[in-house]
TORPA-4810 file (N, C-alpha, C, O; in nm, 3 decimals):
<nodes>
NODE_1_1.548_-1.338_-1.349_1.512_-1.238_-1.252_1.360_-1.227_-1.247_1.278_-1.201_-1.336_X
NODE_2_1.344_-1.258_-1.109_1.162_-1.239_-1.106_1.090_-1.095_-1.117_1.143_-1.010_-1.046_X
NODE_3_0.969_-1.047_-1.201_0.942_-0.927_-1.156_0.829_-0.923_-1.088_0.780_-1.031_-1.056_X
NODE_4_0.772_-0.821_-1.056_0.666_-0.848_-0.950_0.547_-0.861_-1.055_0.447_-0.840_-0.987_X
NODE_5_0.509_-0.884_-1.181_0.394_-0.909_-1.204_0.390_-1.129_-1.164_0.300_-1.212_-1.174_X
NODE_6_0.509_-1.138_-1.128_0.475_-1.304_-1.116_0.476_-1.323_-0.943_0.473_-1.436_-0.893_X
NODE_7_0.479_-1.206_-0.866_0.462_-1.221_-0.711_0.331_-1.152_-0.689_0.255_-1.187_-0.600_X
NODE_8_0.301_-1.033_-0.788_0.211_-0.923_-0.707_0.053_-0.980_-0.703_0.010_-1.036_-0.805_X
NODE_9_-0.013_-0.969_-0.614_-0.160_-0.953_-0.600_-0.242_-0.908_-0.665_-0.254_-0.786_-0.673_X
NODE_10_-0.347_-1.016_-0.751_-0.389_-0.927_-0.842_-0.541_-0.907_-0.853_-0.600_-0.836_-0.935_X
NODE_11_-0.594_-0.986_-0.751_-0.731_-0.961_-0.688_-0.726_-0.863_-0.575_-0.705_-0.900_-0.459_X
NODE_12_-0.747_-0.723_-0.612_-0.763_-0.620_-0.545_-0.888_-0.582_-0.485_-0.990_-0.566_-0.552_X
NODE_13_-0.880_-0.566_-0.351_-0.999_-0.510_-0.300_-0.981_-0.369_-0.319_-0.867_-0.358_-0.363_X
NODE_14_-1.041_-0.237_-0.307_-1.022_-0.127_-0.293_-1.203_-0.057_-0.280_-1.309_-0.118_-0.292_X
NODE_15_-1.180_0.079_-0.256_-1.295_0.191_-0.208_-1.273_0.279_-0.320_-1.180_0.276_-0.401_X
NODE_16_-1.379_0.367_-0.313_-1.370_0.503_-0.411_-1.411_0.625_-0.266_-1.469_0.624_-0.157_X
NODE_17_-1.354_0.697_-0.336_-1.406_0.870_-0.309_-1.472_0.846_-0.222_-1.427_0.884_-0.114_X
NODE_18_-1.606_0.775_-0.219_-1.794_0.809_-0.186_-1.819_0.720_-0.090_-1.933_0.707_-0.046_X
NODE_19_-1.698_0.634_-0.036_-1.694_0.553_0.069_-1.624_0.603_0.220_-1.521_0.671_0.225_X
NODE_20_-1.705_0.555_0.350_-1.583_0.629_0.453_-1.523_0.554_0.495_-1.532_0.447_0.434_X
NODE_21_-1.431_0.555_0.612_-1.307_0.514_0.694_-1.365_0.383_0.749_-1.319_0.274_0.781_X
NODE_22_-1.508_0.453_0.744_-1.527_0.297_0.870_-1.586_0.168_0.758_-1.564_0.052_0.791_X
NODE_23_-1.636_0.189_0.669_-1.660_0.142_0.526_-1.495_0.044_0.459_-1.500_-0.058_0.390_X
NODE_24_-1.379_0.106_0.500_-1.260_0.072_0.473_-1.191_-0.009_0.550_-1.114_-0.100_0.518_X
NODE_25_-1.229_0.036_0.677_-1.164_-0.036_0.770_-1.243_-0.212_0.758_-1.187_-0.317_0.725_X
NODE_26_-1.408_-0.186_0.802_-1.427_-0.330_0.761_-1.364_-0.425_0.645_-1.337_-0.544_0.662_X
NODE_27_-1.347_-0.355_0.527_-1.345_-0.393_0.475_-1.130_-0.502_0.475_-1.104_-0.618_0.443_X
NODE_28_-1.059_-0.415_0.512_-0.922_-0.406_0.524_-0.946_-0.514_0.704_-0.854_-0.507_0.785_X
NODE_29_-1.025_-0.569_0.726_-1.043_-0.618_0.849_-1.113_-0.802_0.785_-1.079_-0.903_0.848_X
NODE_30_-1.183_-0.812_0.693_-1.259_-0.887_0.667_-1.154_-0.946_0.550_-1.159_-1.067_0.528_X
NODE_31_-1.063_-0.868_0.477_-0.996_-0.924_0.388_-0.825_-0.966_0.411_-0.746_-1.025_0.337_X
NODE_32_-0.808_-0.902_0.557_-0.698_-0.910_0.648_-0.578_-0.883_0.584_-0.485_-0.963_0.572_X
NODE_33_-0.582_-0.730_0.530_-0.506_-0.647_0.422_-0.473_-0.526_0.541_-0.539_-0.494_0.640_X
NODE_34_-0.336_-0.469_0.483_-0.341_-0.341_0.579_-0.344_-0.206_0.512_-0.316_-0.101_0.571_X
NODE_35_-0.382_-0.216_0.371_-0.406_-0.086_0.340_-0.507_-0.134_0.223_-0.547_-0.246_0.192_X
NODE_36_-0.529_-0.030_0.180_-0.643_-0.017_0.053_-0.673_0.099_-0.015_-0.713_0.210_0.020_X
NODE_37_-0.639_0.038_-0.139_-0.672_0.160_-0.261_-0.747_0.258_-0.251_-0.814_0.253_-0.147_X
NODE_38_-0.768_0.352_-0.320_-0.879_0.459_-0.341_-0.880_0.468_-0.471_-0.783_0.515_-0.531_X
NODE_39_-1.030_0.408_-0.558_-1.005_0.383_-0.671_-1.099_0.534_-0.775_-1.188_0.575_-0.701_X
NODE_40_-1.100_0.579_-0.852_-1.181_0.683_-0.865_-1.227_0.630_-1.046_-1.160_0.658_-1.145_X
NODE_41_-1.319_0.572_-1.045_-1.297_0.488_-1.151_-1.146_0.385_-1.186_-1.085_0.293_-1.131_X
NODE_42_-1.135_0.461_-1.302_-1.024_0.316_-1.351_-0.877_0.411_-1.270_-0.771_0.376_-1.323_X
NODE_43_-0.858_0.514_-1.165_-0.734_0.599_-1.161_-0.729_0.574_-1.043_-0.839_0.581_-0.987_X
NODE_44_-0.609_0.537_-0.954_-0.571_0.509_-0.821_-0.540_0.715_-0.794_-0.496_0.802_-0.869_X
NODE_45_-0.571_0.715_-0.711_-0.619_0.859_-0.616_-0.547_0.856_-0.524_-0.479_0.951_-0.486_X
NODE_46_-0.550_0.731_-0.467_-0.434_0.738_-0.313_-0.460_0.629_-0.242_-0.554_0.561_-0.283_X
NODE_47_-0.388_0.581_-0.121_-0.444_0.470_-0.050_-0.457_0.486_0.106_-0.403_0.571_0.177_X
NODE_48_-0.542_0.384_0.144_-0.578_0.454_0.306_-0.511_0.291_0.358_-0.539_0.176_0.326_X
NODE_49_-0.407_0.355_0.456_-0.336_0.244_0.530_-0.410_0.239_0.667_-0.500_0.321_0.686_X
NODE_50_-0.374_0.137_0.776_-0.414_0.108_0.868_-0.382_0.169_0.998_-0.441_0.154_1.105_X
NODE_51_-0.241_0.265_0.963_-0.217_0.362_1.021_-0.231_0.528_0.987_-0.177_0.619_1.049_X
NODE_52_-0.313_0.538_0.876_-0.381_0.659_0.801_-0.460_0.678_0.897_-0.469_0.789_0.950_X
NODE_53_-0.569_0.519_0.956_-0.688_0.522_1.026_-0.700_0.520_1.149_-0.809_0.512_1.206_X
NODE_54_-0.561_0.529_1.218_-0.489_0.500_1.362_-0.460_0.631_1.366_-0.523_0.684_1.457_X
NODE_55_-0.375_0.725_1.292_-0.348_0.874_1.287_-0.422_0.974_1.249_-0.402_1.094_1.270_X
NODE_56_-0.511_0.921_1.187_-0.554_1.040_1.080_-0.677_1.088_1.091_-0.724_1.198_1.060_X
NODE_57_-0.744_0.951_1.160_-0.853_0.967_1.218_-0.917_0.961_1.356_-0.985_1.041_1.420_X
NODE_58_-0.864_0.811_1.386_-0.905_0.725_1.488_-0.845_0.892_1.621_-0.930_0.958_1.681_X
NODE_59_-0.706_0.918_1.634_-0.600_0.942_1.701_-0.630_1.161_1.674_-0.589_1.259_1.736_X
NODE_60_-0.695_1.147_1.582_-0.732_1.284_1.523_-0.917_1.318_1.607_-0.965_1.431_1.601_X
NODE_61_-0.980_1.217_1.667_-1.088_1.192_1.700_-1.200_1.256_1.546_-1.294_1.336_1.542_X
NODE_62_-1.149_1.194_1.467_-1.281_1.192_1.322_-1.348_1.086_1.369_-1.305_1.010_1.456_X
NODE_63_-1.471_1.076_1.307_-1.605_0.988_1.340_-1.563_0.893_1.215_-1.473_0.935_1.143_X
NODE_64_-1.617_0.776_1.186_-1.603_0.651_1.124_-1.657_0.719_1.011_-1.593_0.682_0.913_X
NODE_65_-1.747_0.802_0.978_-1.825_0.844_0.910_-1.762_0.941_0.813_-1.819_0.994_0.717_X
NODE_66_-1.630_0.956_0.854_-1.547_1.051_0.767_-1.523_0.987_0.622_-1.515_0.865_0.605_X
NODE_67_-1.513_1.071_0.529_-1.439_1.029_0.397_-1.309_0.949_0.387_-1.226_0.981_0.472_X
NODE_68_-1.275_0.857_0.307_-1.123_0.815_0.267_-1.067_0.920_0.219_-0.953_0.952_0.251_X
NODE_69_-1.142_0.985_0.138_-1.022_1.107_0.057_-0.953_1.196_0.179_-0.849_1.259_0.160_X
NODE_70_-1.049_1.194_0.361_-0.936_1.309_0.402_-0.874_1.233_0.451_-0.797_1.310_0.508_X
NODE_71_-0.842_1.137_0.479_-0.741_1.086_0.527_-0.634_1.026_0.462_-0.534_0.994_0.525_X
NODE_72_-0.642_1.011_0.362_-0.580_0.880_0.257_-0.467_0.910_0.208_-0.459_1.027_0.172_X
NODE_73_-0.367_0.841_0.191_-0.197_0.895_0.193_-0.240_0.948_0.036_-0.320_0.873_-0.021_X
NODE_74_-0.194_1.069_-0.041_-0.194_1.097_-0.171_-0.096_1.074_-0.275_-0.121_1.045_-0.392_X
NODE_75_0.009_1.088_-0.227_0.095_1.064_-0.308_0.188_0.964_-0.271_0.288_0.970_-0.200_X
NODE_76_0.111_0.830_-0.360_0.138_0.728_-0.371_0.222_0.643_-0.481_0.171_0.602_-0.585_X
NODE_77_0.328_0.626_-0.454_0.475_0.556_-0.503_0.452_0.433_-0.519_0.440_0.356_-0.424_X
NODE_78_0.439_0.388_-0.676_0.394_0.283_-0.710_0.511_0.186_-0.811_0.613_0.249_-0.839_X
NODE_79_0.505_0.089_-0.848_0.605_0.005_-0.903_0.487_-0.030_-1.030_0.370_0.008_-1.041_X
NODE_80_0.568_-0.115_-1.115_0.496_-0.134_-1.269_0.517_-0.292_-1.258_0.601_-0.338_-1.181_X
NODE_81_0.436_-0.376_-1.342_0.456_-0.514_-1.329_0.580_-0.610_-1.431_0.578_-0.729_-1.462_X
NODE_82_0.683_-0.503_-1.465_0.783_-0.550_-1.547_0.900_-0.518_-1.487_1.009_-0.554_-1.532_X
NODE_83_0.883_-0.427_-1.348_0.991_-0.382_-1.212_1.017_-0.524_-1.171_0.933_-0.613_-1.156_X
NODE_84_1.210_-0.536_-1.148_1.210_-0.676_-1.101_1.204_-0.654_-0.899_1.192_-0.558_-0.822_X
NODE_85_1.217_-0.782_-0.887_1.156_-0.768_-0.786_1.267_-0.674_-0.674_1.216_-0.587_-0.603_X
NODE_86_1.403_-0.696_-0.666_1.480_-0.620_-0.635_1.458_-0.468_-0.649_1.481_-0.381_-0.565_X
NODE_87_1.409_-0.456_-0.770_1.406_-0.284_-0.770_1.295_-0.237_-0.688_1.311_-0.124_-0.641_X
NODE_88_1.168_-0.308_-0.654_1.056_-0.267_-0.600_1.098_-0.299_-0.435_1.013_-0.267_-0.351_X
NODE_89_1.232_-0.364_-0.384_1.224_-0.375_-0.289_1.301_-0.224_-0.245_1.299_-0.164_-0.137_X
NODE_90_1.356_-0.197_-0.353_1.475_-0.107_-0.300_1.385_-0.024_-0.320_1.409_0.039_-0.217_X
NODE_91_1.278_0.047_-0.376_1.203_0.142_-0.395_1.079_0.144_-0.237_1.029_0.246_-0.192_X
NODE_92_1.062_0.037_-0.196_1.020_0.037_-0.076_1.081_0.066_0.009_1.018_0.137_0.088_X
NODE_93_1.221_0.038_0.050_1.309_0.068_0.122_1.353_0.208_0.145_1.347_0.274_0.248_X
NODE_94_1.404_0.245_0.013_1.373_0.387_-0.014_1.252_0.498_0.021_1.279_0.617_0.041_X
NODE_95_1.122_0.447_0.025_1.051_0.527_0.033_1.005_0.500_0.195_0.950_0.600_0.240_X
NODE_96_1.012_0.406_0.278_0.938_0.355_0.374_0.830_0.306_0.347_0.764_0.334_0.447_X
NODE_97_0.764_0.248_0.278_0.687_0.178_0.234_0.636_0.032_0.241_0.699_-0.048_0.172_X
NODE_98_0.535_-0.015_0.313_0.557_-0.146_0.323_0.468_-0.221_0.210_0.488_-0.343_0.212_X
NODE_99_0.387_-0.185_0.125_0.317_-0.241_0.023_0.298_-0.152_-0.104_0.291_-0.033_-0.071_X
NODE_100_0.291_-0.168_-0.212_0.340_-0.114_-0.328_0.234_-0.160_-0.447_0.231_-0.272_-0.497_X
NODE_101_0.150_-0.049_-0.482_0.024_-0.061_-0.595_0.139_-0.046_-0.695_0.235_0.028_-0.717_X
NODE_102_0.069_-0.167_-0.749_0.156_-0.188_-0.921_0.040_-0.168_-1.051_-0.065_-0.223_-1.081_X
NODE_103_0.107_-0.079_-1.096_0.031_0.018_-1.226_0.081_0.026_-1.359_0.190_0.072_-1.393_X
NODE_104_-0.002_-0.019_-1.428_0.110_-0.038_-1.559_-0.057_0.097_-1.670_-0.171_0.111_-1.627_X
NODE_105_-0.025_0.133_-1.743_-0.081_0.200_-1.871_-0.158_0.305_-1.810_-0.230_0.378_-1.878_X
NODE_106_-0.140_0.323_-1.630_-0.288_0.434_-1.559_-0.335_0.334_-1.497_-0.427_0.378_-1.428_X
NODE_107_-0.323_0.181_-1.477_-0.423_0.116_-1.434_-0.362_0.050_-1.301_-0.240_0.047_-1.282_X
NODE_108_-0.454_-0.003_-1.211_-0.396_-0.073_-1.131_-0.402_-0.218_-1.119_-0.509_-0.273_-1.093_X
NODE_109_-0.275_-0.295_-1.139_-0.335_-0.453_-1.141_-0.271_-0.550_-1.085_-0.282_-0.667_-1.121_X
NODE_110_-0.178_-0.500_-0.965_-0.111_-0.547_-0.857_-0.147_-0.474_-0.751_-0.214_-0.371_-0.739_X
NODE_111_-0.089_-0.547_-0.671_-0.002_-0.468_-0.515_0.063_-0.596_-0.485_0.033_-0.711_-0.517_X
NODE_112_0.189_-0.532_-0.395_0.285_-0.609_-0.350_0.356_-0.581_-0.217_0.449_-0.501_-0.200_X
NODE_113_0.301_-0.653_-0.136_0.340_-0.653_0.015_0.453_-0.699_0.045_0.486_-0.793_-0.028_X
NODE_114_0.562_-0.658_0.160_0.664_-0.684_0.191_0.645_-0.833_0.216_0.736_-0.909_0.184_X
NODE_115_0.587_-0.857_0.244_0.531_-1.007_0.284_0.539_-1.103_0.137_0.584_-1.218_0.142_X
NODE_116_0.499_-1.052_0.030_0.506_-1.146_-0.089_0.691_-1.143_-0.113_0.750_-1.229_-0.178_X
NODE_117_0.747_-1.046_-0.057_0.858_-1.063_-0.138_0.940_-1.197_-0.033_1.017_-1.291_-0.054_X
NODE_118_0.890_-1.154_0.051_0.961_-1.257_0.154_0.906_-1.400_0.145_0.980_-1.491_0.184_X
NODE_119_0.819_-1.422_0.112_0.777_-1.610_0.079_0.842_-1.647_-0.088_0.823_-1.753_-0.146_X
NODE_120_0.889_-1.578_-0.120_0.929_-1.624_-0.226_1.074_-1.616_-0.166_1.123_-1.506_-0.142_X
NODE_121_1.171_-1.780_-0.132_1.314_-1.801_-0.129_1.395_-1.717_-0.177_1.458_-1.642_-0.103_X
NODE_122_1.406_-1.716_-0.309_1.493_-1.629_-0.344_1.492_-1.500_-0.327_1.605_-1.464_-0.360_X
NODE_123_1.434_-1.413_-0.297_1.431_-1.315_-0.249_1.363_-1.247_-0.146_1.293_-1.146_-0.149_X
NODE_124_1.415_-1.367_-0.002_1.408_-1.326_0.115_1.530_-1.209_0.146_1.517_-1.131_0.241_X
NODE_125_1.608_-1.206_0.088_1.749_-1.122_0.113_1.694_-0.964_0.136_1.696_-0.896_0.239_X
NODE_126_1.636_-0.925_-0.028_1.581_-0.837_-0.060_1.470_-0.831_0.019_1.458_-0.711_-0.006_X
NODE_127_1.370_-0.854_0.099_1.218_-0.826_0.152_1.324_-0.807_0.324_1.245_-0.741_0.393_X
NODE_128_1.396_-0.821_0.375_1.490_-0.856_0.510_1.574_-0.711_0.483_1.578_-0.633_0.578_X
NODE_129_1.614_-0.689_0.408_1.693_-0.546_0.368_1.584_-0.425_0.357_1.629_-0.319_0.401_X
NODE_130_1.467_-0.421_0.314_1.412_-0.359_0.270_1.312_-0.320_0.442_1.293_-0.209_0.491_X
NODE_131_1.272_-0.442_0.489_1.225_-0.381_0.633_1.366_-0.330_0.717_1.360_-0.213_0.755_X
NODE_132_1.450_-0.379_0.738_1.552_-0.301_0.790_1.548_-0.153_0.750_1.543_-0.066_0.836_X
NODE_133_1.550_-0.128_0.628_1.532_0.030_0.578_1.467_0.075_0.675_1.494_0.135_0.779_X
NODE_134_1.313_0.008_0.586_1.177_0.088_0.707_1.150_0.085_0.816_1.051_0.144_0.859_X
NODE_135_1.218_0.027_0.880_1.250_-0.032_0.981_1.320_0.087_1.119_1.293_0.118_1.235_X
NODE_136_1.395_0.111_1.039_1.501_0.207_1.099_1.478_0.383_1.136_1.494_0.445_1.241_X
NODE_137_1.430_0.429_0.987_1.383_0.529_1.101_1.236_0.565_1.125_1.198_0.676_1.088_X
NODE_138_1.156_0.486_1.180_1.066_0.453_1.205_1.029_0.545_1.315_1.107_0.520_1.407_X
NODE_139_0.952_0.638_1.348_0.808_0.657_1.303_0.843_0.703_1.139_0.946_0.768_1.121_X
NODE_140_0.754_0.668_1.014_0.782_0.775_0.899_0.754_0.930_0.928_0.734_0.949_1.048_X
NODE_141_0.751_0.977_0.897_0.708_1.131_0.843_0.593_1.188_0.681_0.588_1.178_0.558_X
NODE_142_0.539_1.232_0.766_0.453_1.219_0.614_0.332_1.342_0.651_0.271_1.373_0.753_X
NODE_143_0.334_1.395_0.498_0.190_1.522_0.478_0.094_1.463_0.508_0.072_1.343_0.494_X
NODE_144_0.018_1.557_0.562_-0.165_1.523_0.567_-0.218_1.624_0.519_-0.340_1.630_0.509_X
</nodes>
């Protein structure tokens, strides 16, 4: 059984606190990622997706110049790198989630996109089930 520390991403780009939206967005544009960490030192804080910056800001009329922290999803549902890969799909599925910071001791040293689960053969089943989830009742719902 594969777990996601042998699929997940482990060259992370990410922002802190002291960076803004438009600071993020290049950056999530140049590395052709659709979300990105918020790192506050060594502690993930939250992450700013590409539709955080479509809703939250862009769609909210905030200036580029705004902070990540007001926009940035907070409570963020993360997987560990000894989760097999099935469970992190069903935990995406479950949550609506399409990419998943993997954290093991407080730290962050994955992420895992619906997309990694699906290039790996064997568990195209699981990454095909799991957008169906999110898929379905689509728009999410979510605090700001």
């Amino acid at each position: 059984m594969r777990k996601l520390r042998d699929i997940m991403t482990k060259d992370i780009q990410y922002v802190t606190p002291q960076d803004n939206v438009y600071e993020a967005a290049v950056l999530m544009k140049d590395y052709n990622i659709g979300s990105v960490p918020i790192m506050d030192s060594d502690r993930l804080i939250g992450v700013l997706t590409d539709r955080d910056i479509a809703v939250r800001c862009t769609a909210s009329k905030k200036p580029g110049s705004t902070q990540v922290t007001d926009v940035m999803s907070r409570n963020v549902i993360t997987g560990h790198p000894d989760m097999s890969v099935d469970e992190a799909s069903k935990l995406m599925a479950s949550y609506q989630i399409r990419r998943l910071p993997v954290v093991e001791q407080g730290r962050l040293v994955g992420y895992v996109a619906l997309g990694d689960l699906a290039v790996h053969n064997d568990h195209r089943d699981e990454a095909s089930d799991a957008l169906s989830e999110i898929s379905e009742s689509y728009p999410p719902t979510f605090e700001i």
